[in-house]
C-alpha positions as CSV (number, residue, x, y, z in Angstrom):
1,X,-39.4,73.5,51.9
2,X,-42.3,74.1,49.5
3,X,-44.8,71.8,48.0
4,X,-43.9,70.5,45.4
5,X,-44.9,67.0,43.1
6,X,-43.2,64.4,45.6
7,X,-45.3,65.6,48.5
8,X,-48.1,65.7,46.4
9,X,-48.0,61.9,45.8
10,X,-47.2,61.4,49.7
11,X,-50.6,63.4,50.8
12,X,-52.3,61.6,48.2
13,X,-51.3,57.9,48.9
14,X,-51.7,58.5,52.5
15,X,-55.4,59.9,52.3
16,X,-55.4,56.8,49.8
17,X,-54.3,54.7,52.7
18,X,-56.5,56.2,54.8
19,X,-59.9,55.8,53.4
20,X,-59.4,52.4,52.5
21,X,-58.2,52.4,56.2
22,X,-61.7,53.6,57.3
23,X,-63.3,51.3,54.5
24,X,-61.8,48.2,56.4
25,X,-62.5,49.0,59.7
26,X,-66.5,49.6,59.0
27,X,-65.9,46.1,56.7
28,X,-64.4,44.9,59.7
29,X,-66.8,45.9,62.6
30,X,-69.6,45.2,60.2
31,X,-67.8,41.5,59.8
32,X,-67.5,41.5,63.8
33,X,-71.4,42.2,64.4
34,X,-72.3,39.5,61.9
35,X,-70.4,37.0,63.3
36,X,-71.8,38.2,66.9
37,X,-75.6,37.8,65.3
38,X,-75.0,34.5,63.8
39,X,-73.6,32.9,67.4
40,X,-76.8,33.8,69.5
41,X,-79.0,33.2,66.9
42,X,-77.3,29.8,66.6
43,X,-77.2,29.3,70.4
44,X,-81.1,30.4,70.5
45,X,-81.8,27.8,67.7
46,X,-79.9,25.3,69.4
47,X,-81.9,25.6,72.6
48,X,-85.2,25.8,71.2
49,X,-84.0,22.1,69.1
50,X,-83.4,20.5,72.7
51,X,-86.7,21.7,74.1
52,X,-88.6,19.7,70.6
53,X,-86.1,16.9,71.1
54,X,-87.1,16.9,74.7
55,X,-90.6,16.7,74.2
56,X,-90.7,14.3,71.1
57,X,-88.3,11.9,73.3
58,X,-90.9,12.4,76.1
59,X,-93.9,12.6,74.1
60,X,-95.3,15.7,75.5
61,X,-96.0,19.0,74.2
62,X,-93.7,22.2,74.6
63,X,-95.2,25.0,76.4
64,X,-97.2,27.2,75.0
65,X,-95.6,30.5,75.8
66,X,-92.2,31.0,74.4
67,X,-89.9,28.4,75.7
68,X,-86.8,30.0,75.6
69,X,-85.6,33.3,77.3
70,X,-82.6,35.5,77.6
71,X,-82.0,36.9,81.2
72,X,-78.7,38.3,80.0
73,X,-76.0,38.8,77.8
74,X,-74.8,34.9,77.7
75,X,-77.3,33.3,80.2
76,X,-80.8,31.7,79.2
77,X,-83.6,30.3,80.9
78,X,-85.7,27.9,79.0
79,X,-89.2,26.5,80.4
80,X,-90.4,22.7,80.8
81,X,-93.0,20.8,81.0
82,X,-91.5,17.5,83.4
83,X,-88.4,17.3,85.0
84,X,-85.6,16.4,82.9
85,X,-82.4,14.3,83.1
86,X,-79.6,16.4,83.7
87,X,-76.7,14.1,81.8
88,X,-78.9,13.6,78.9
89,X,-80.0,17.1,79.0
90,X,-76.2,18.1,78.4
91,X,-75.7,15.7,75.6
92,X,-78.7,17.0,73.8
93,X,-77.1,20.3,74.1
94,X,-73.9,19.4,72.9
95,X,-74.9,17.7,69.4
96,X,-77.6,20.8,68.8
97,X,-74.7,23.5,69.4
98,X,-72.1,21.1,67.3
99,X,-74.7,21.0,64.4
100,X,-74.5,24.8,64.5
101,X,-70.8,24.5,64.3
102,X,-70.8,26.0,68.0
103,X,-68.7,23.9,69.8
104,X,-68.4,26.1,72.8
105,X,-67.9,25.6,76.7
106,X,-71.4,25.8,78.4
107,X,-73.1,25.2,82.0
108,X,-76.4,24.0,82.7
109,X,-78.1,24.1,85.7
110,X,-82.0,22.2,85.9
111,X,-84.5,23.9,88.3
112,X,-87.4,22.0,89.6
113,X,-89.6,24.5,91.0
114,X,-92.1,22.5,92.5
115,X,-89.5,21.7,95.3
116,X,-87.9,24.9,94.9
117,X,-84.6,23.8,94.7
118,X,-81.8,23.3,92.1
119,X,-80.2,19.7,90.9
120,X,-76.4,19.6,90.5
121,X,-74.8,21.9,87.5
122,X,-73.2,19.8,84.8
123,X,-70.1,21.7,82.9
124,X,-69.1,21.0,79.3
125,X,-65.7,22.0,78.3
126,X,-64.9,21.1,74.1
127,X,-62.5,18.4,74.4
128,X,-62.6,17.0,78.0
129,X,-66.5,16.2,77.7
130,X,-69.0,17.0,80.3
131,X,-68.1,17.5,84.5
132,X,-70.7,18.0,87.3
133,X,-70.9,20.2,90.4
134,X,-72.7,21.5,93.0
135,X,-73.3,24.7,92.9
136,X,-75.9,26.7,95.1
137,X,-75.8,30.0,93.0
138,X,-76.0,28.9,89.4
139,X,-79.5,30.5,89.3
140,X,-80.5,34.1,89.1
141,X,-83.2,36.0,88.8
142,X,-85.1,32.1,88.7
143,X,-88.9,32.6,87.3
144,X,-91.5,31.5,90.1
145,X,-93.8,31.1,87.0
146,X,-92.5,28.0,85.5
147,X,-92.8,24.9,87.2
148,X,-90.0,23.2,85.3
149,X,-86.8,25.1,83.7
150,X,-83.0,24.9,83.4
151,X,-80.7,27.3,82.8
152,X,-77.9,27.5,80.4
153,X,-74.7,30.0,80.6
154,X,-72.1,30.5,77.4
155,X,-69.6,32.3,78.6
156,X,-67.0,32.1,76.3
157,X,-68.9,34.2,73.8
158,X,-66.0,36.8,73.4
159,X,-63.4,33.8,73.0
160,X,-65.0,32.4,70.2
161,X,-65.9,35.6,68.3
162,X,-62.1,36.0,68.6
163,X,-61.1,32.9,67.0
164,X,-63.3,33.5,63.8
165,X,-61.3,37.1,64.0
166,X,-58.9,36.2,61.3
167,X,-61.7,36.9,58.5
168,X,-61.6,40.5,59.4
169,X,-58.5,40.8,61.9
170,X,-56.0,39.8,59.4
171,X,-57.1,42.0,56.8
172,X,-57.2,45.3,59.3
173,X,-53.8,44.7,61.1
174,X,-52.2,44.1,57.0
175,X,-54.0,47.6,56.4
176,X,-52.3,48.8,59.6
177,X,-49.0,47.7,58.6
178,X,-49.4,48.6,55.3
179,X,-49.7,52.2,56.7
180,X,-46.9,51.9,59.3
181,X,-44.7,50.9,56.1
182,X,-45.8,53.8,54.2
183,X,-45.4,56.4,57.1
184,X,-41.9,55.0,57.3
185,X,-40.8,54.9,53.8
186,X,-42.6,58.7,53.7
187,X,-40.4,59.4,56.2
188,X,-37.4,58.2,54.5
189,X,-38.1,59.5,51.3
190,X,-38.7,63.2,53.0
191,X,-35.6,63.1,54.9
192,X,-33.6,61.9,51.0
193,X,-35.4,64.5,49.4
194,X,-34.3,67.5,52.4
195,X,-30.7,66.0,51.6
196,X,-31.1,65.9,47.7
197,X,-32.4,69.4,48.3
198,X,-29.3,70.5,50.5
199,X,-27.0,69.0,47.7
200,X,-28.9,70.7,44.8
201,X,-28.7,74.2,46.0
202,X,-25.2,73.5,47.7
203,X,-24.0,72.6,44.0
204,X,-26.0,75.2,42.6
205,X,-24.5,78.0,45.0
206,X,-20.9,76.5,44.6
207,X,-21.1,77.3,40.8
208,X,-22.2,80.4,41.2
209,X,-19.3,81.6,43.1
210,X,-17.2,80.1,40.9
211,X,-18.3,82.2,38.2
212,X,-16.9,85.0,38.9
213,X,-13.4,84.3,39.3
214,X,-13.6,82.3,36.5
215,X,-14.7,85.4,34.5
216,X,-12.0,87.2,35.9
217,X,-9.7,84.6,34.8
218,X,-10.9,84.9,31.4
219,X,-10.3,89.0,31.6
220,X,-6.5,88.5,33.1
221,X,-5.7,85.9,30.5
222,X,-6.6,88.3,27.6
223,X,-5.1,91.5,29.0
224,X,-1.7,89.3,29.3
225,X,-1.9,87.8,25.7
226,X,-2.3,91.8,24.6
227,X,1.3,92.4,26.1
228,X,3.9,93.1,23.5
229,X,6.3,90.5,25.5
230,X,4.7,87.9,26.3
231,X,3.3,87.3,22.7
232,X,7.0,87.1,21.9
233,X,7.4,84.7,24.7
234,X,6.8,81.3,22.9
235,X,7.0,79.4,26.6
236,X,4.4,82.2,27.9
237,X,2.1,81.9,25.2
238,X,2.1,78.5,25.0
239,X,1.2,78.8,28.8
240,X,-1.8,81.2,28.1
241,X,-3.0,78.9,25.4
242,X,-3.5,76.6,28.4
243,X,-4.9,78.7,31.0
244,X,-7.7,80.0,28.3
245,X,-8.1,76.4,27.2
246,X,-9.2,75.1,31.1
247,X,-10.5,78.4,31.9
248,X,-13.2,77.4,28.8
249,X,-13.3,74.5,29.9
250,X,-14.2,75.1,33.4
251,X,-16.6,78.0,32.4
252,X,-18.5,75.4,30.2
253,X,-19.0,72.9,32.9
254,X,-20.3,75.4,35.5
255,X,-22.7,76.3,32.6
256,X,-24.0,72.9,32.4
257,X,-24.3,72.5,36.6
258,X,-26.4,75.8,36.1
259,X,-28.2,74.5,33.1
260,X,-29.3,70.7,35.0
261,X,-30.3,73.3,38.3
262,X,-32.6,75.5,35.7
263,X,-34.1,72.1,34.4
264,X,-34.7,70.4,37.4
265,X,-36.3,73.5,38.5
266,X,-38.6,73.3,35.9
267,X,-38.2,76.5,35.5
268,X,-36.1,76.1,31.8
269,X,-36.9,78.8,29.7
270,X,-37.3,77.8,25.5
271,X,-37.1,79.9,23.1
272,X,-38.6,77.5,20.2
273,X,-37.5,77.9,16.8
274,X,-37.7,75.9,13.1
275,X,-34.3,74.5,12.9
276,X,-32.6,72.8,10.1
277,X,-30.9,69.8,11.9
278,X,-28.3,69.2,9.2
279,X,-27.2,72.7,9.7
280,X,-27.0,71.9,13.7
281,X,-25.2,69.4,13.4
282,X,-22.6,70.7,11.2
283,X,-22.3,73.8,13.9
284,X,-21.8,71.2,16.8
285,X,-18.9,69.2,14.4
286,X,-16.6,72.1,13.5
287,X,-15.9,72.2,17.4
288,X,-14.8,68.4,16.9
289,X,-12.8,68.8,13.8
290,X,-9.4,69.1,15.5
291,X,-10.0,66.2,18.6
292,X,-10.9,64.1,15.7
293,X,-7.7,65.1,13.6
294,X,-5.7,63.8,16.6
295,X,-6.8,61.2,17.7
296,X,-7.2,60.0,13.6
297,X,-10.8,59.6,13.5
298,X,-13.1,60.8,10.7
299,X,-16.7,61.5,10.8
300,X,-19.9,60.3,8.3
301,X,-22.2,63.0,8.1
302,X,-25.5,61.5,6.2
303,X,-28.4,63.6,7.1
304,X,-30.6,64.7,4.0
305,X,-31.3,68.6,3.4
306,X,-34.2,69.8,4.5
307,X,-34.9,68.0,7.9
308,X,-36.5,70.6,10.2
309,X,-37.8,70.3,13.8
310,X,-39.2,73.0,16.2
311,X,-36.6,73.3,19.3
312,X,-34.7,75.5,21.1
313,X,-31.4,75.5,18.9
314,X,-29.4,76.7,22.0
315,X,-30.4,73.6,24.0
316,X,-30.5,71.4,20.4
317,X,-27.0,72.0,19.8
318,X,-25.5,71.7,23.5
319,X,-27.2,68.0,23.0
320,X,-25.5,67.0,19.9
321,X,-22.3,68.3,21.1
322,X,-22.8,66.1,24.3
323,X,-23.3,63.4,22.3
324,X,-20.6,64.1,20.0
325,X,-17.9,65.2,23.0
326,X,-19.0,61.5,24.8
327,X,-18.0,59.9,21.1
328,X,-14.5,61.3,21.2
329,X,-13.5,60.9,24.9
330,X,-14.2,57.4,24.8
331,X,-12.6,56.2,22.2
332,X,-9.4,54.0,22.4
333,X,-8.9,53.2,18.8
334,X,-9.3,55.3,15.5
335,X,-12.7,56.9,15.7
336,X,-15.5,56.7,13.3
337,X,-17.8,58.7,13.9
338,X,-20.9,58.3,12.1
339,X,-23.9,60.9,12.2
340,X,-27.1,60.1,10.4
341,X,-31.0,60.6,10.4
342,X,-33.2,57.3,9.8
343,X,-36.6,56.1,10.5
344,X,-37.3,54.6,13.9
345,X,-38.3,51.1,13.9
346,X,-40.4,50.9,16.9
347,X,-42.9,54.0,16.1
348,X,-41.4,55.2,12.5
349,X,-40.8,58.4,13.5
350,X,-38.0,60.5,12.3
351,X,-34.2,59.6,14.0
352,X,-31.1,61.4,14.7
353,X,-28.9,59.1,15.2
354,X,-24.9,59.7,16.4
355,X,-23.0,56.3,16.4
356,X,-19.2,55.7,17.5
357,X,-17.0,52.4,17.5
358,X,-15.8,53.7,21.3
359,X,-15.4,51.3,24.1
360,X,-18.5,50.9,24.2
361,X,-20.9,50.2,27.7
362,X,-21.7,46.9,29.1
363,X,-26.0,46.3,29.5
364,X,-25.1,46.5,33.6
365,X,-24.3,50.1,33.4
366,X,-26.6,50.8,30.4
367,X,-29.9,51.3,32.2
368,X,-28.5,53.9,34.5
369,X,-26.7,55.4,32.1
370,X,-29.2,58.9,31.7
371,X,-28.9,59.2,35.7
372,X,-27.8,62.5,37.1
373,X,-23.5,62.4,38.4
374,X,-23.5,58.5,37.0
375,X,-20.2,57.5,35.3
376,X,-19.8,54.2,34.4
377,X,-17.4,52.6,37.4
378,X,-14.0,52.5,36.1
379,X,-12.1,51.6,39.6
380,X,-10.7,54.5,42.0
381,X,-9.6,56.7,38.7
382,X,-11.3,58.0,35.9
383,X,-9.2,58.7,32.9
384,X,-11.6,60.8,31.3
385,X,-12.7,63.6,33.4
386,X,-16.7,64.5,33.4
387,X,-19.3,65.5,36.3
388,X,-21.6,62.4,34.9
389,X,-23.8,65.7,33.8
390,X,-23.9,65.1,29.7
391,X,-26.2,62.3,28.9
392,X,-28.4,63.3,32.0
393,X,-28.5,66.7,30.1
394,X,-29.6,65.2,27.0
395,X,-32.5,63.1,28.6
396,X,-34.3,66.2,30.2
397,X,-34.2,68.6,27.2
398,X,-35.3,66.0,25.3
399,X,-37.9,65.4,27.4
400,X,-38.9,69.1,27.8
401,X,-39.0,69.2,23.8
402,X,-40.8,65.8,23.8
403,X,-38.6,64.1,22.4
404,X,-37.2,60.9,23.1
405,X,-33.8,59.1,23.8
406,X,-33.0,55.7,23.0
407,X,-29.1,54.3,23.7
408,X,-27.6,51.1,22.7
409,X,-23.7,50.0,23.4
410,X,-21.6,46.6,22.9
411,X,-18.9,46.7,24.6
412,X,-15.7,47.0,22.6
413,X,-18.3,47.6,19.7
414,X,-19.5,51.5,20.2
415,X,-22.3,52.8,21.2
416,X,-25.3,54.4,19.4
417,X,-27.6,57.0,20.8
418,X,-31.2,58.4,18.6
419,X,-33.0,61.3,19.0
420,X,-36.4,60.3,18.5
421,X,-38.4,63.6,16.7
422,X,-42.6,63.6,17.5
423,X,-43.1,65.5,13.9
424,X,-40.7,66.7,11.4
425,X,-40.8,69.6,8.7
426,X,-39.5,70.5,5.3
427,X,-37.2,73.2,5.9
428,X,-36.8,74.2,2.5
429,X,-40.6,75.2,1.8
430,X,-40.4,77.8,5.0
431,X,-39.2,80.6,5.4
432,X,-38.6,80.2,8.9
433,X,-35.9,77.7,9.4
434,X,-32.9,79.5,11.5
């Protein structure tokens, strides 16, 4: 399967996805450290307020050297000058870190050095207030050069970072989704595409098989309308008449499979020309002539001498008689058929414009109406027969010739389609119009 435009937009969004990917995860850990900065130095600040609070309440200076100092990661031992109250010493705590918006479980442990020995641990817990123990290993690493300290432990460090996670968690895991639904939908689209692929040149190698016997068809069919008897056979003619008849008919829409695979391709060769769309038109309507005369319909023709656009007239004409075959098939009533050229209100540019009073489509159908194989739903039957291939035909040829195609249908009412031309010549001041 080569390369082609849909993979092109599938590597792109992905490397899309994935640098904003990397963009939110360096956001993210950036967010993370931030937050990680902002809770020590709030747990530092908070410590060195309780060691001024102590010593204002006490009336005593704070020592000289730095007070307060971190032994490890979550664990702090901060230097006094007196001993100090253990209960009090844990509310002062608590209303310092709550001012800092740290409402975090702590334990302190006071050290009185002098005796060498510890006081009882008191515990806070947010929400069931402030417990004490007795434990004999609290302390580690205790300084021999400090004659009054305690020690307090955080060690819920982690579970609080991870609560304030939602300013960059939420954001990642959405990018991480977002990517899981684009891988999948990649996916998805792929494997349509493999299918559509499968389809295309399953179609496309179906019609050229039947080209040949179709062409031999055509040959048999003409040697037997050449024998002497049978054109004296009125039954057998008549029969030949038919066979030639579907045999065209058959040829024509194996053409037009061909034509949609060439387009699709991209690979649709044009051979551009000046062409005088009056004269087009009139070329596409003498094929029409007899449909029309049975079914008693009559056709308008009000397009003005002189009208020229540059186009492939091979493609131009196989659009108007699109157009015009869709006209006649679906009609239930006397046809009118109404051919004319007018100026666009939207952008003012030149229209073709072929108009019917058909049966007209209803606005449910009439957005989907340019798709490739879509008929409009008629139950399990179709009474006119069509690959869905003509109006689908129409919209990419105009769009190679950069054109464009505008539809609108009431039903009962008819429908009109225009031919919206960029830029239009005088044909009768060139020479070149074919």
């Amino acid at each position: 399967m080569k390369f082609n435009r849909l993979h092109f937009y599938l590597v792109g969004g992905a490397l899309l996805i994935g640098l904003f990917l990397v963009f939110q995860m360096i956001w993210s850990v950036s967010v993370y450290q931030s937050e990680e900065k902002a809770y020590r130095q709030g747990l530092w600040e908070a410590l060195y307020e309780v060691t001024d609070r102590l010593a204002d309440s006490a009336n005593y200076d704070t020592p000289s050297r730095e007070p307060v100092s971190l032994v490890r990661d979550g664990y702090y031992h901060v230097e006094l000058n007196q001993p100090v109250d253990l209960d009090g010493l844990a509310i002062l705590l608590r209303e310092s870190l709550k001012k800092k918006g740290l409402d975090v479980r702590f334990e302190l442990g006071v050290f009185e050095c002098e005796k060498a020995q510890q006081a009882s641990v008191a515990k806070y817990t947010p929400g069931e207030g402030v417990t004490k123990e007795d434990l004999s290993d609290f302390f580690e690493d205790a300084p021999h050069d400090f004659v009054y300290f305690f020690g307090a432990k955080f060690p819920d460090a982690q579970v609080f970072l991870w609560r304030k996670a939602y300013k960059w968690a939420l954001p990642l895991l959405g990018f991480f989704l977002i990517l899981l639904m684009f891988v999948w939908i990649a996916w998805v689209v792929l494997k349509r595409n493999r299918l559509f692929e499968m389809q295309r040149d399953f179609i496309n190698n179906m019609a050229h098989e039947f080209k040949t016997p179709i062409a031999s068809i055509g040959i048999v069919a003409e040697a037997f309308s050449k024998v002497a008897c049978l054109r004296e056979d009125e039954r057998m003619k008549k029969y030949l008449r038919i066979l030639n008849k579907q045999n065209r008919h058959l040829n024509k829409q194996v053409d037009r499979v061909l034509q949609i695979a060439t387009i699709e391709k991209q690979e649709l060769p044009l051979e551009w020309e000046l062409l005088n769309v009056s004269e087009v038109v009139r070329e596409a309507l003498e094929c029409f002539e007899e449909p029309l005369r049975q079914r008693g319909g009559k056709f308008v023709l009000d397009i003005p001498e002189g009208i020229g656009v540059r186009a492939d007239k091979t493609h131009f004409l196989n659009m108007i008689h699109n157009l015009l075959d869709n006209a006649v098939k679906y009609s239930q009533r006397e046809l009118l058929l109404h051919v004319y050229v007018q100026n666009d209100e939207g952008s003012g540019k030149t229209a073709l414009v072929v108009e019917d009073n058909g049966i007209g489509i209803s606005k449910n159908h009439l957005k989907f109406i340019f798709d490739k194989f879509y008929r409009v739903p008629t139950g399990n039957t179709h009474n006119v027969k069509g690959f869905g291939l003509g109006l689908y035909y129409v919209y990419k040829i105009a769009k190679a010739f950069g054109w464009e195609v505008r539809i609108g249908s009431e039903l009962a009412e008819g429908t009109t389609v225009a031919l919206i031309f960029p830029e239009v010549v005088n044909a009768l001041e060139t020479s070149e119009v074919h």
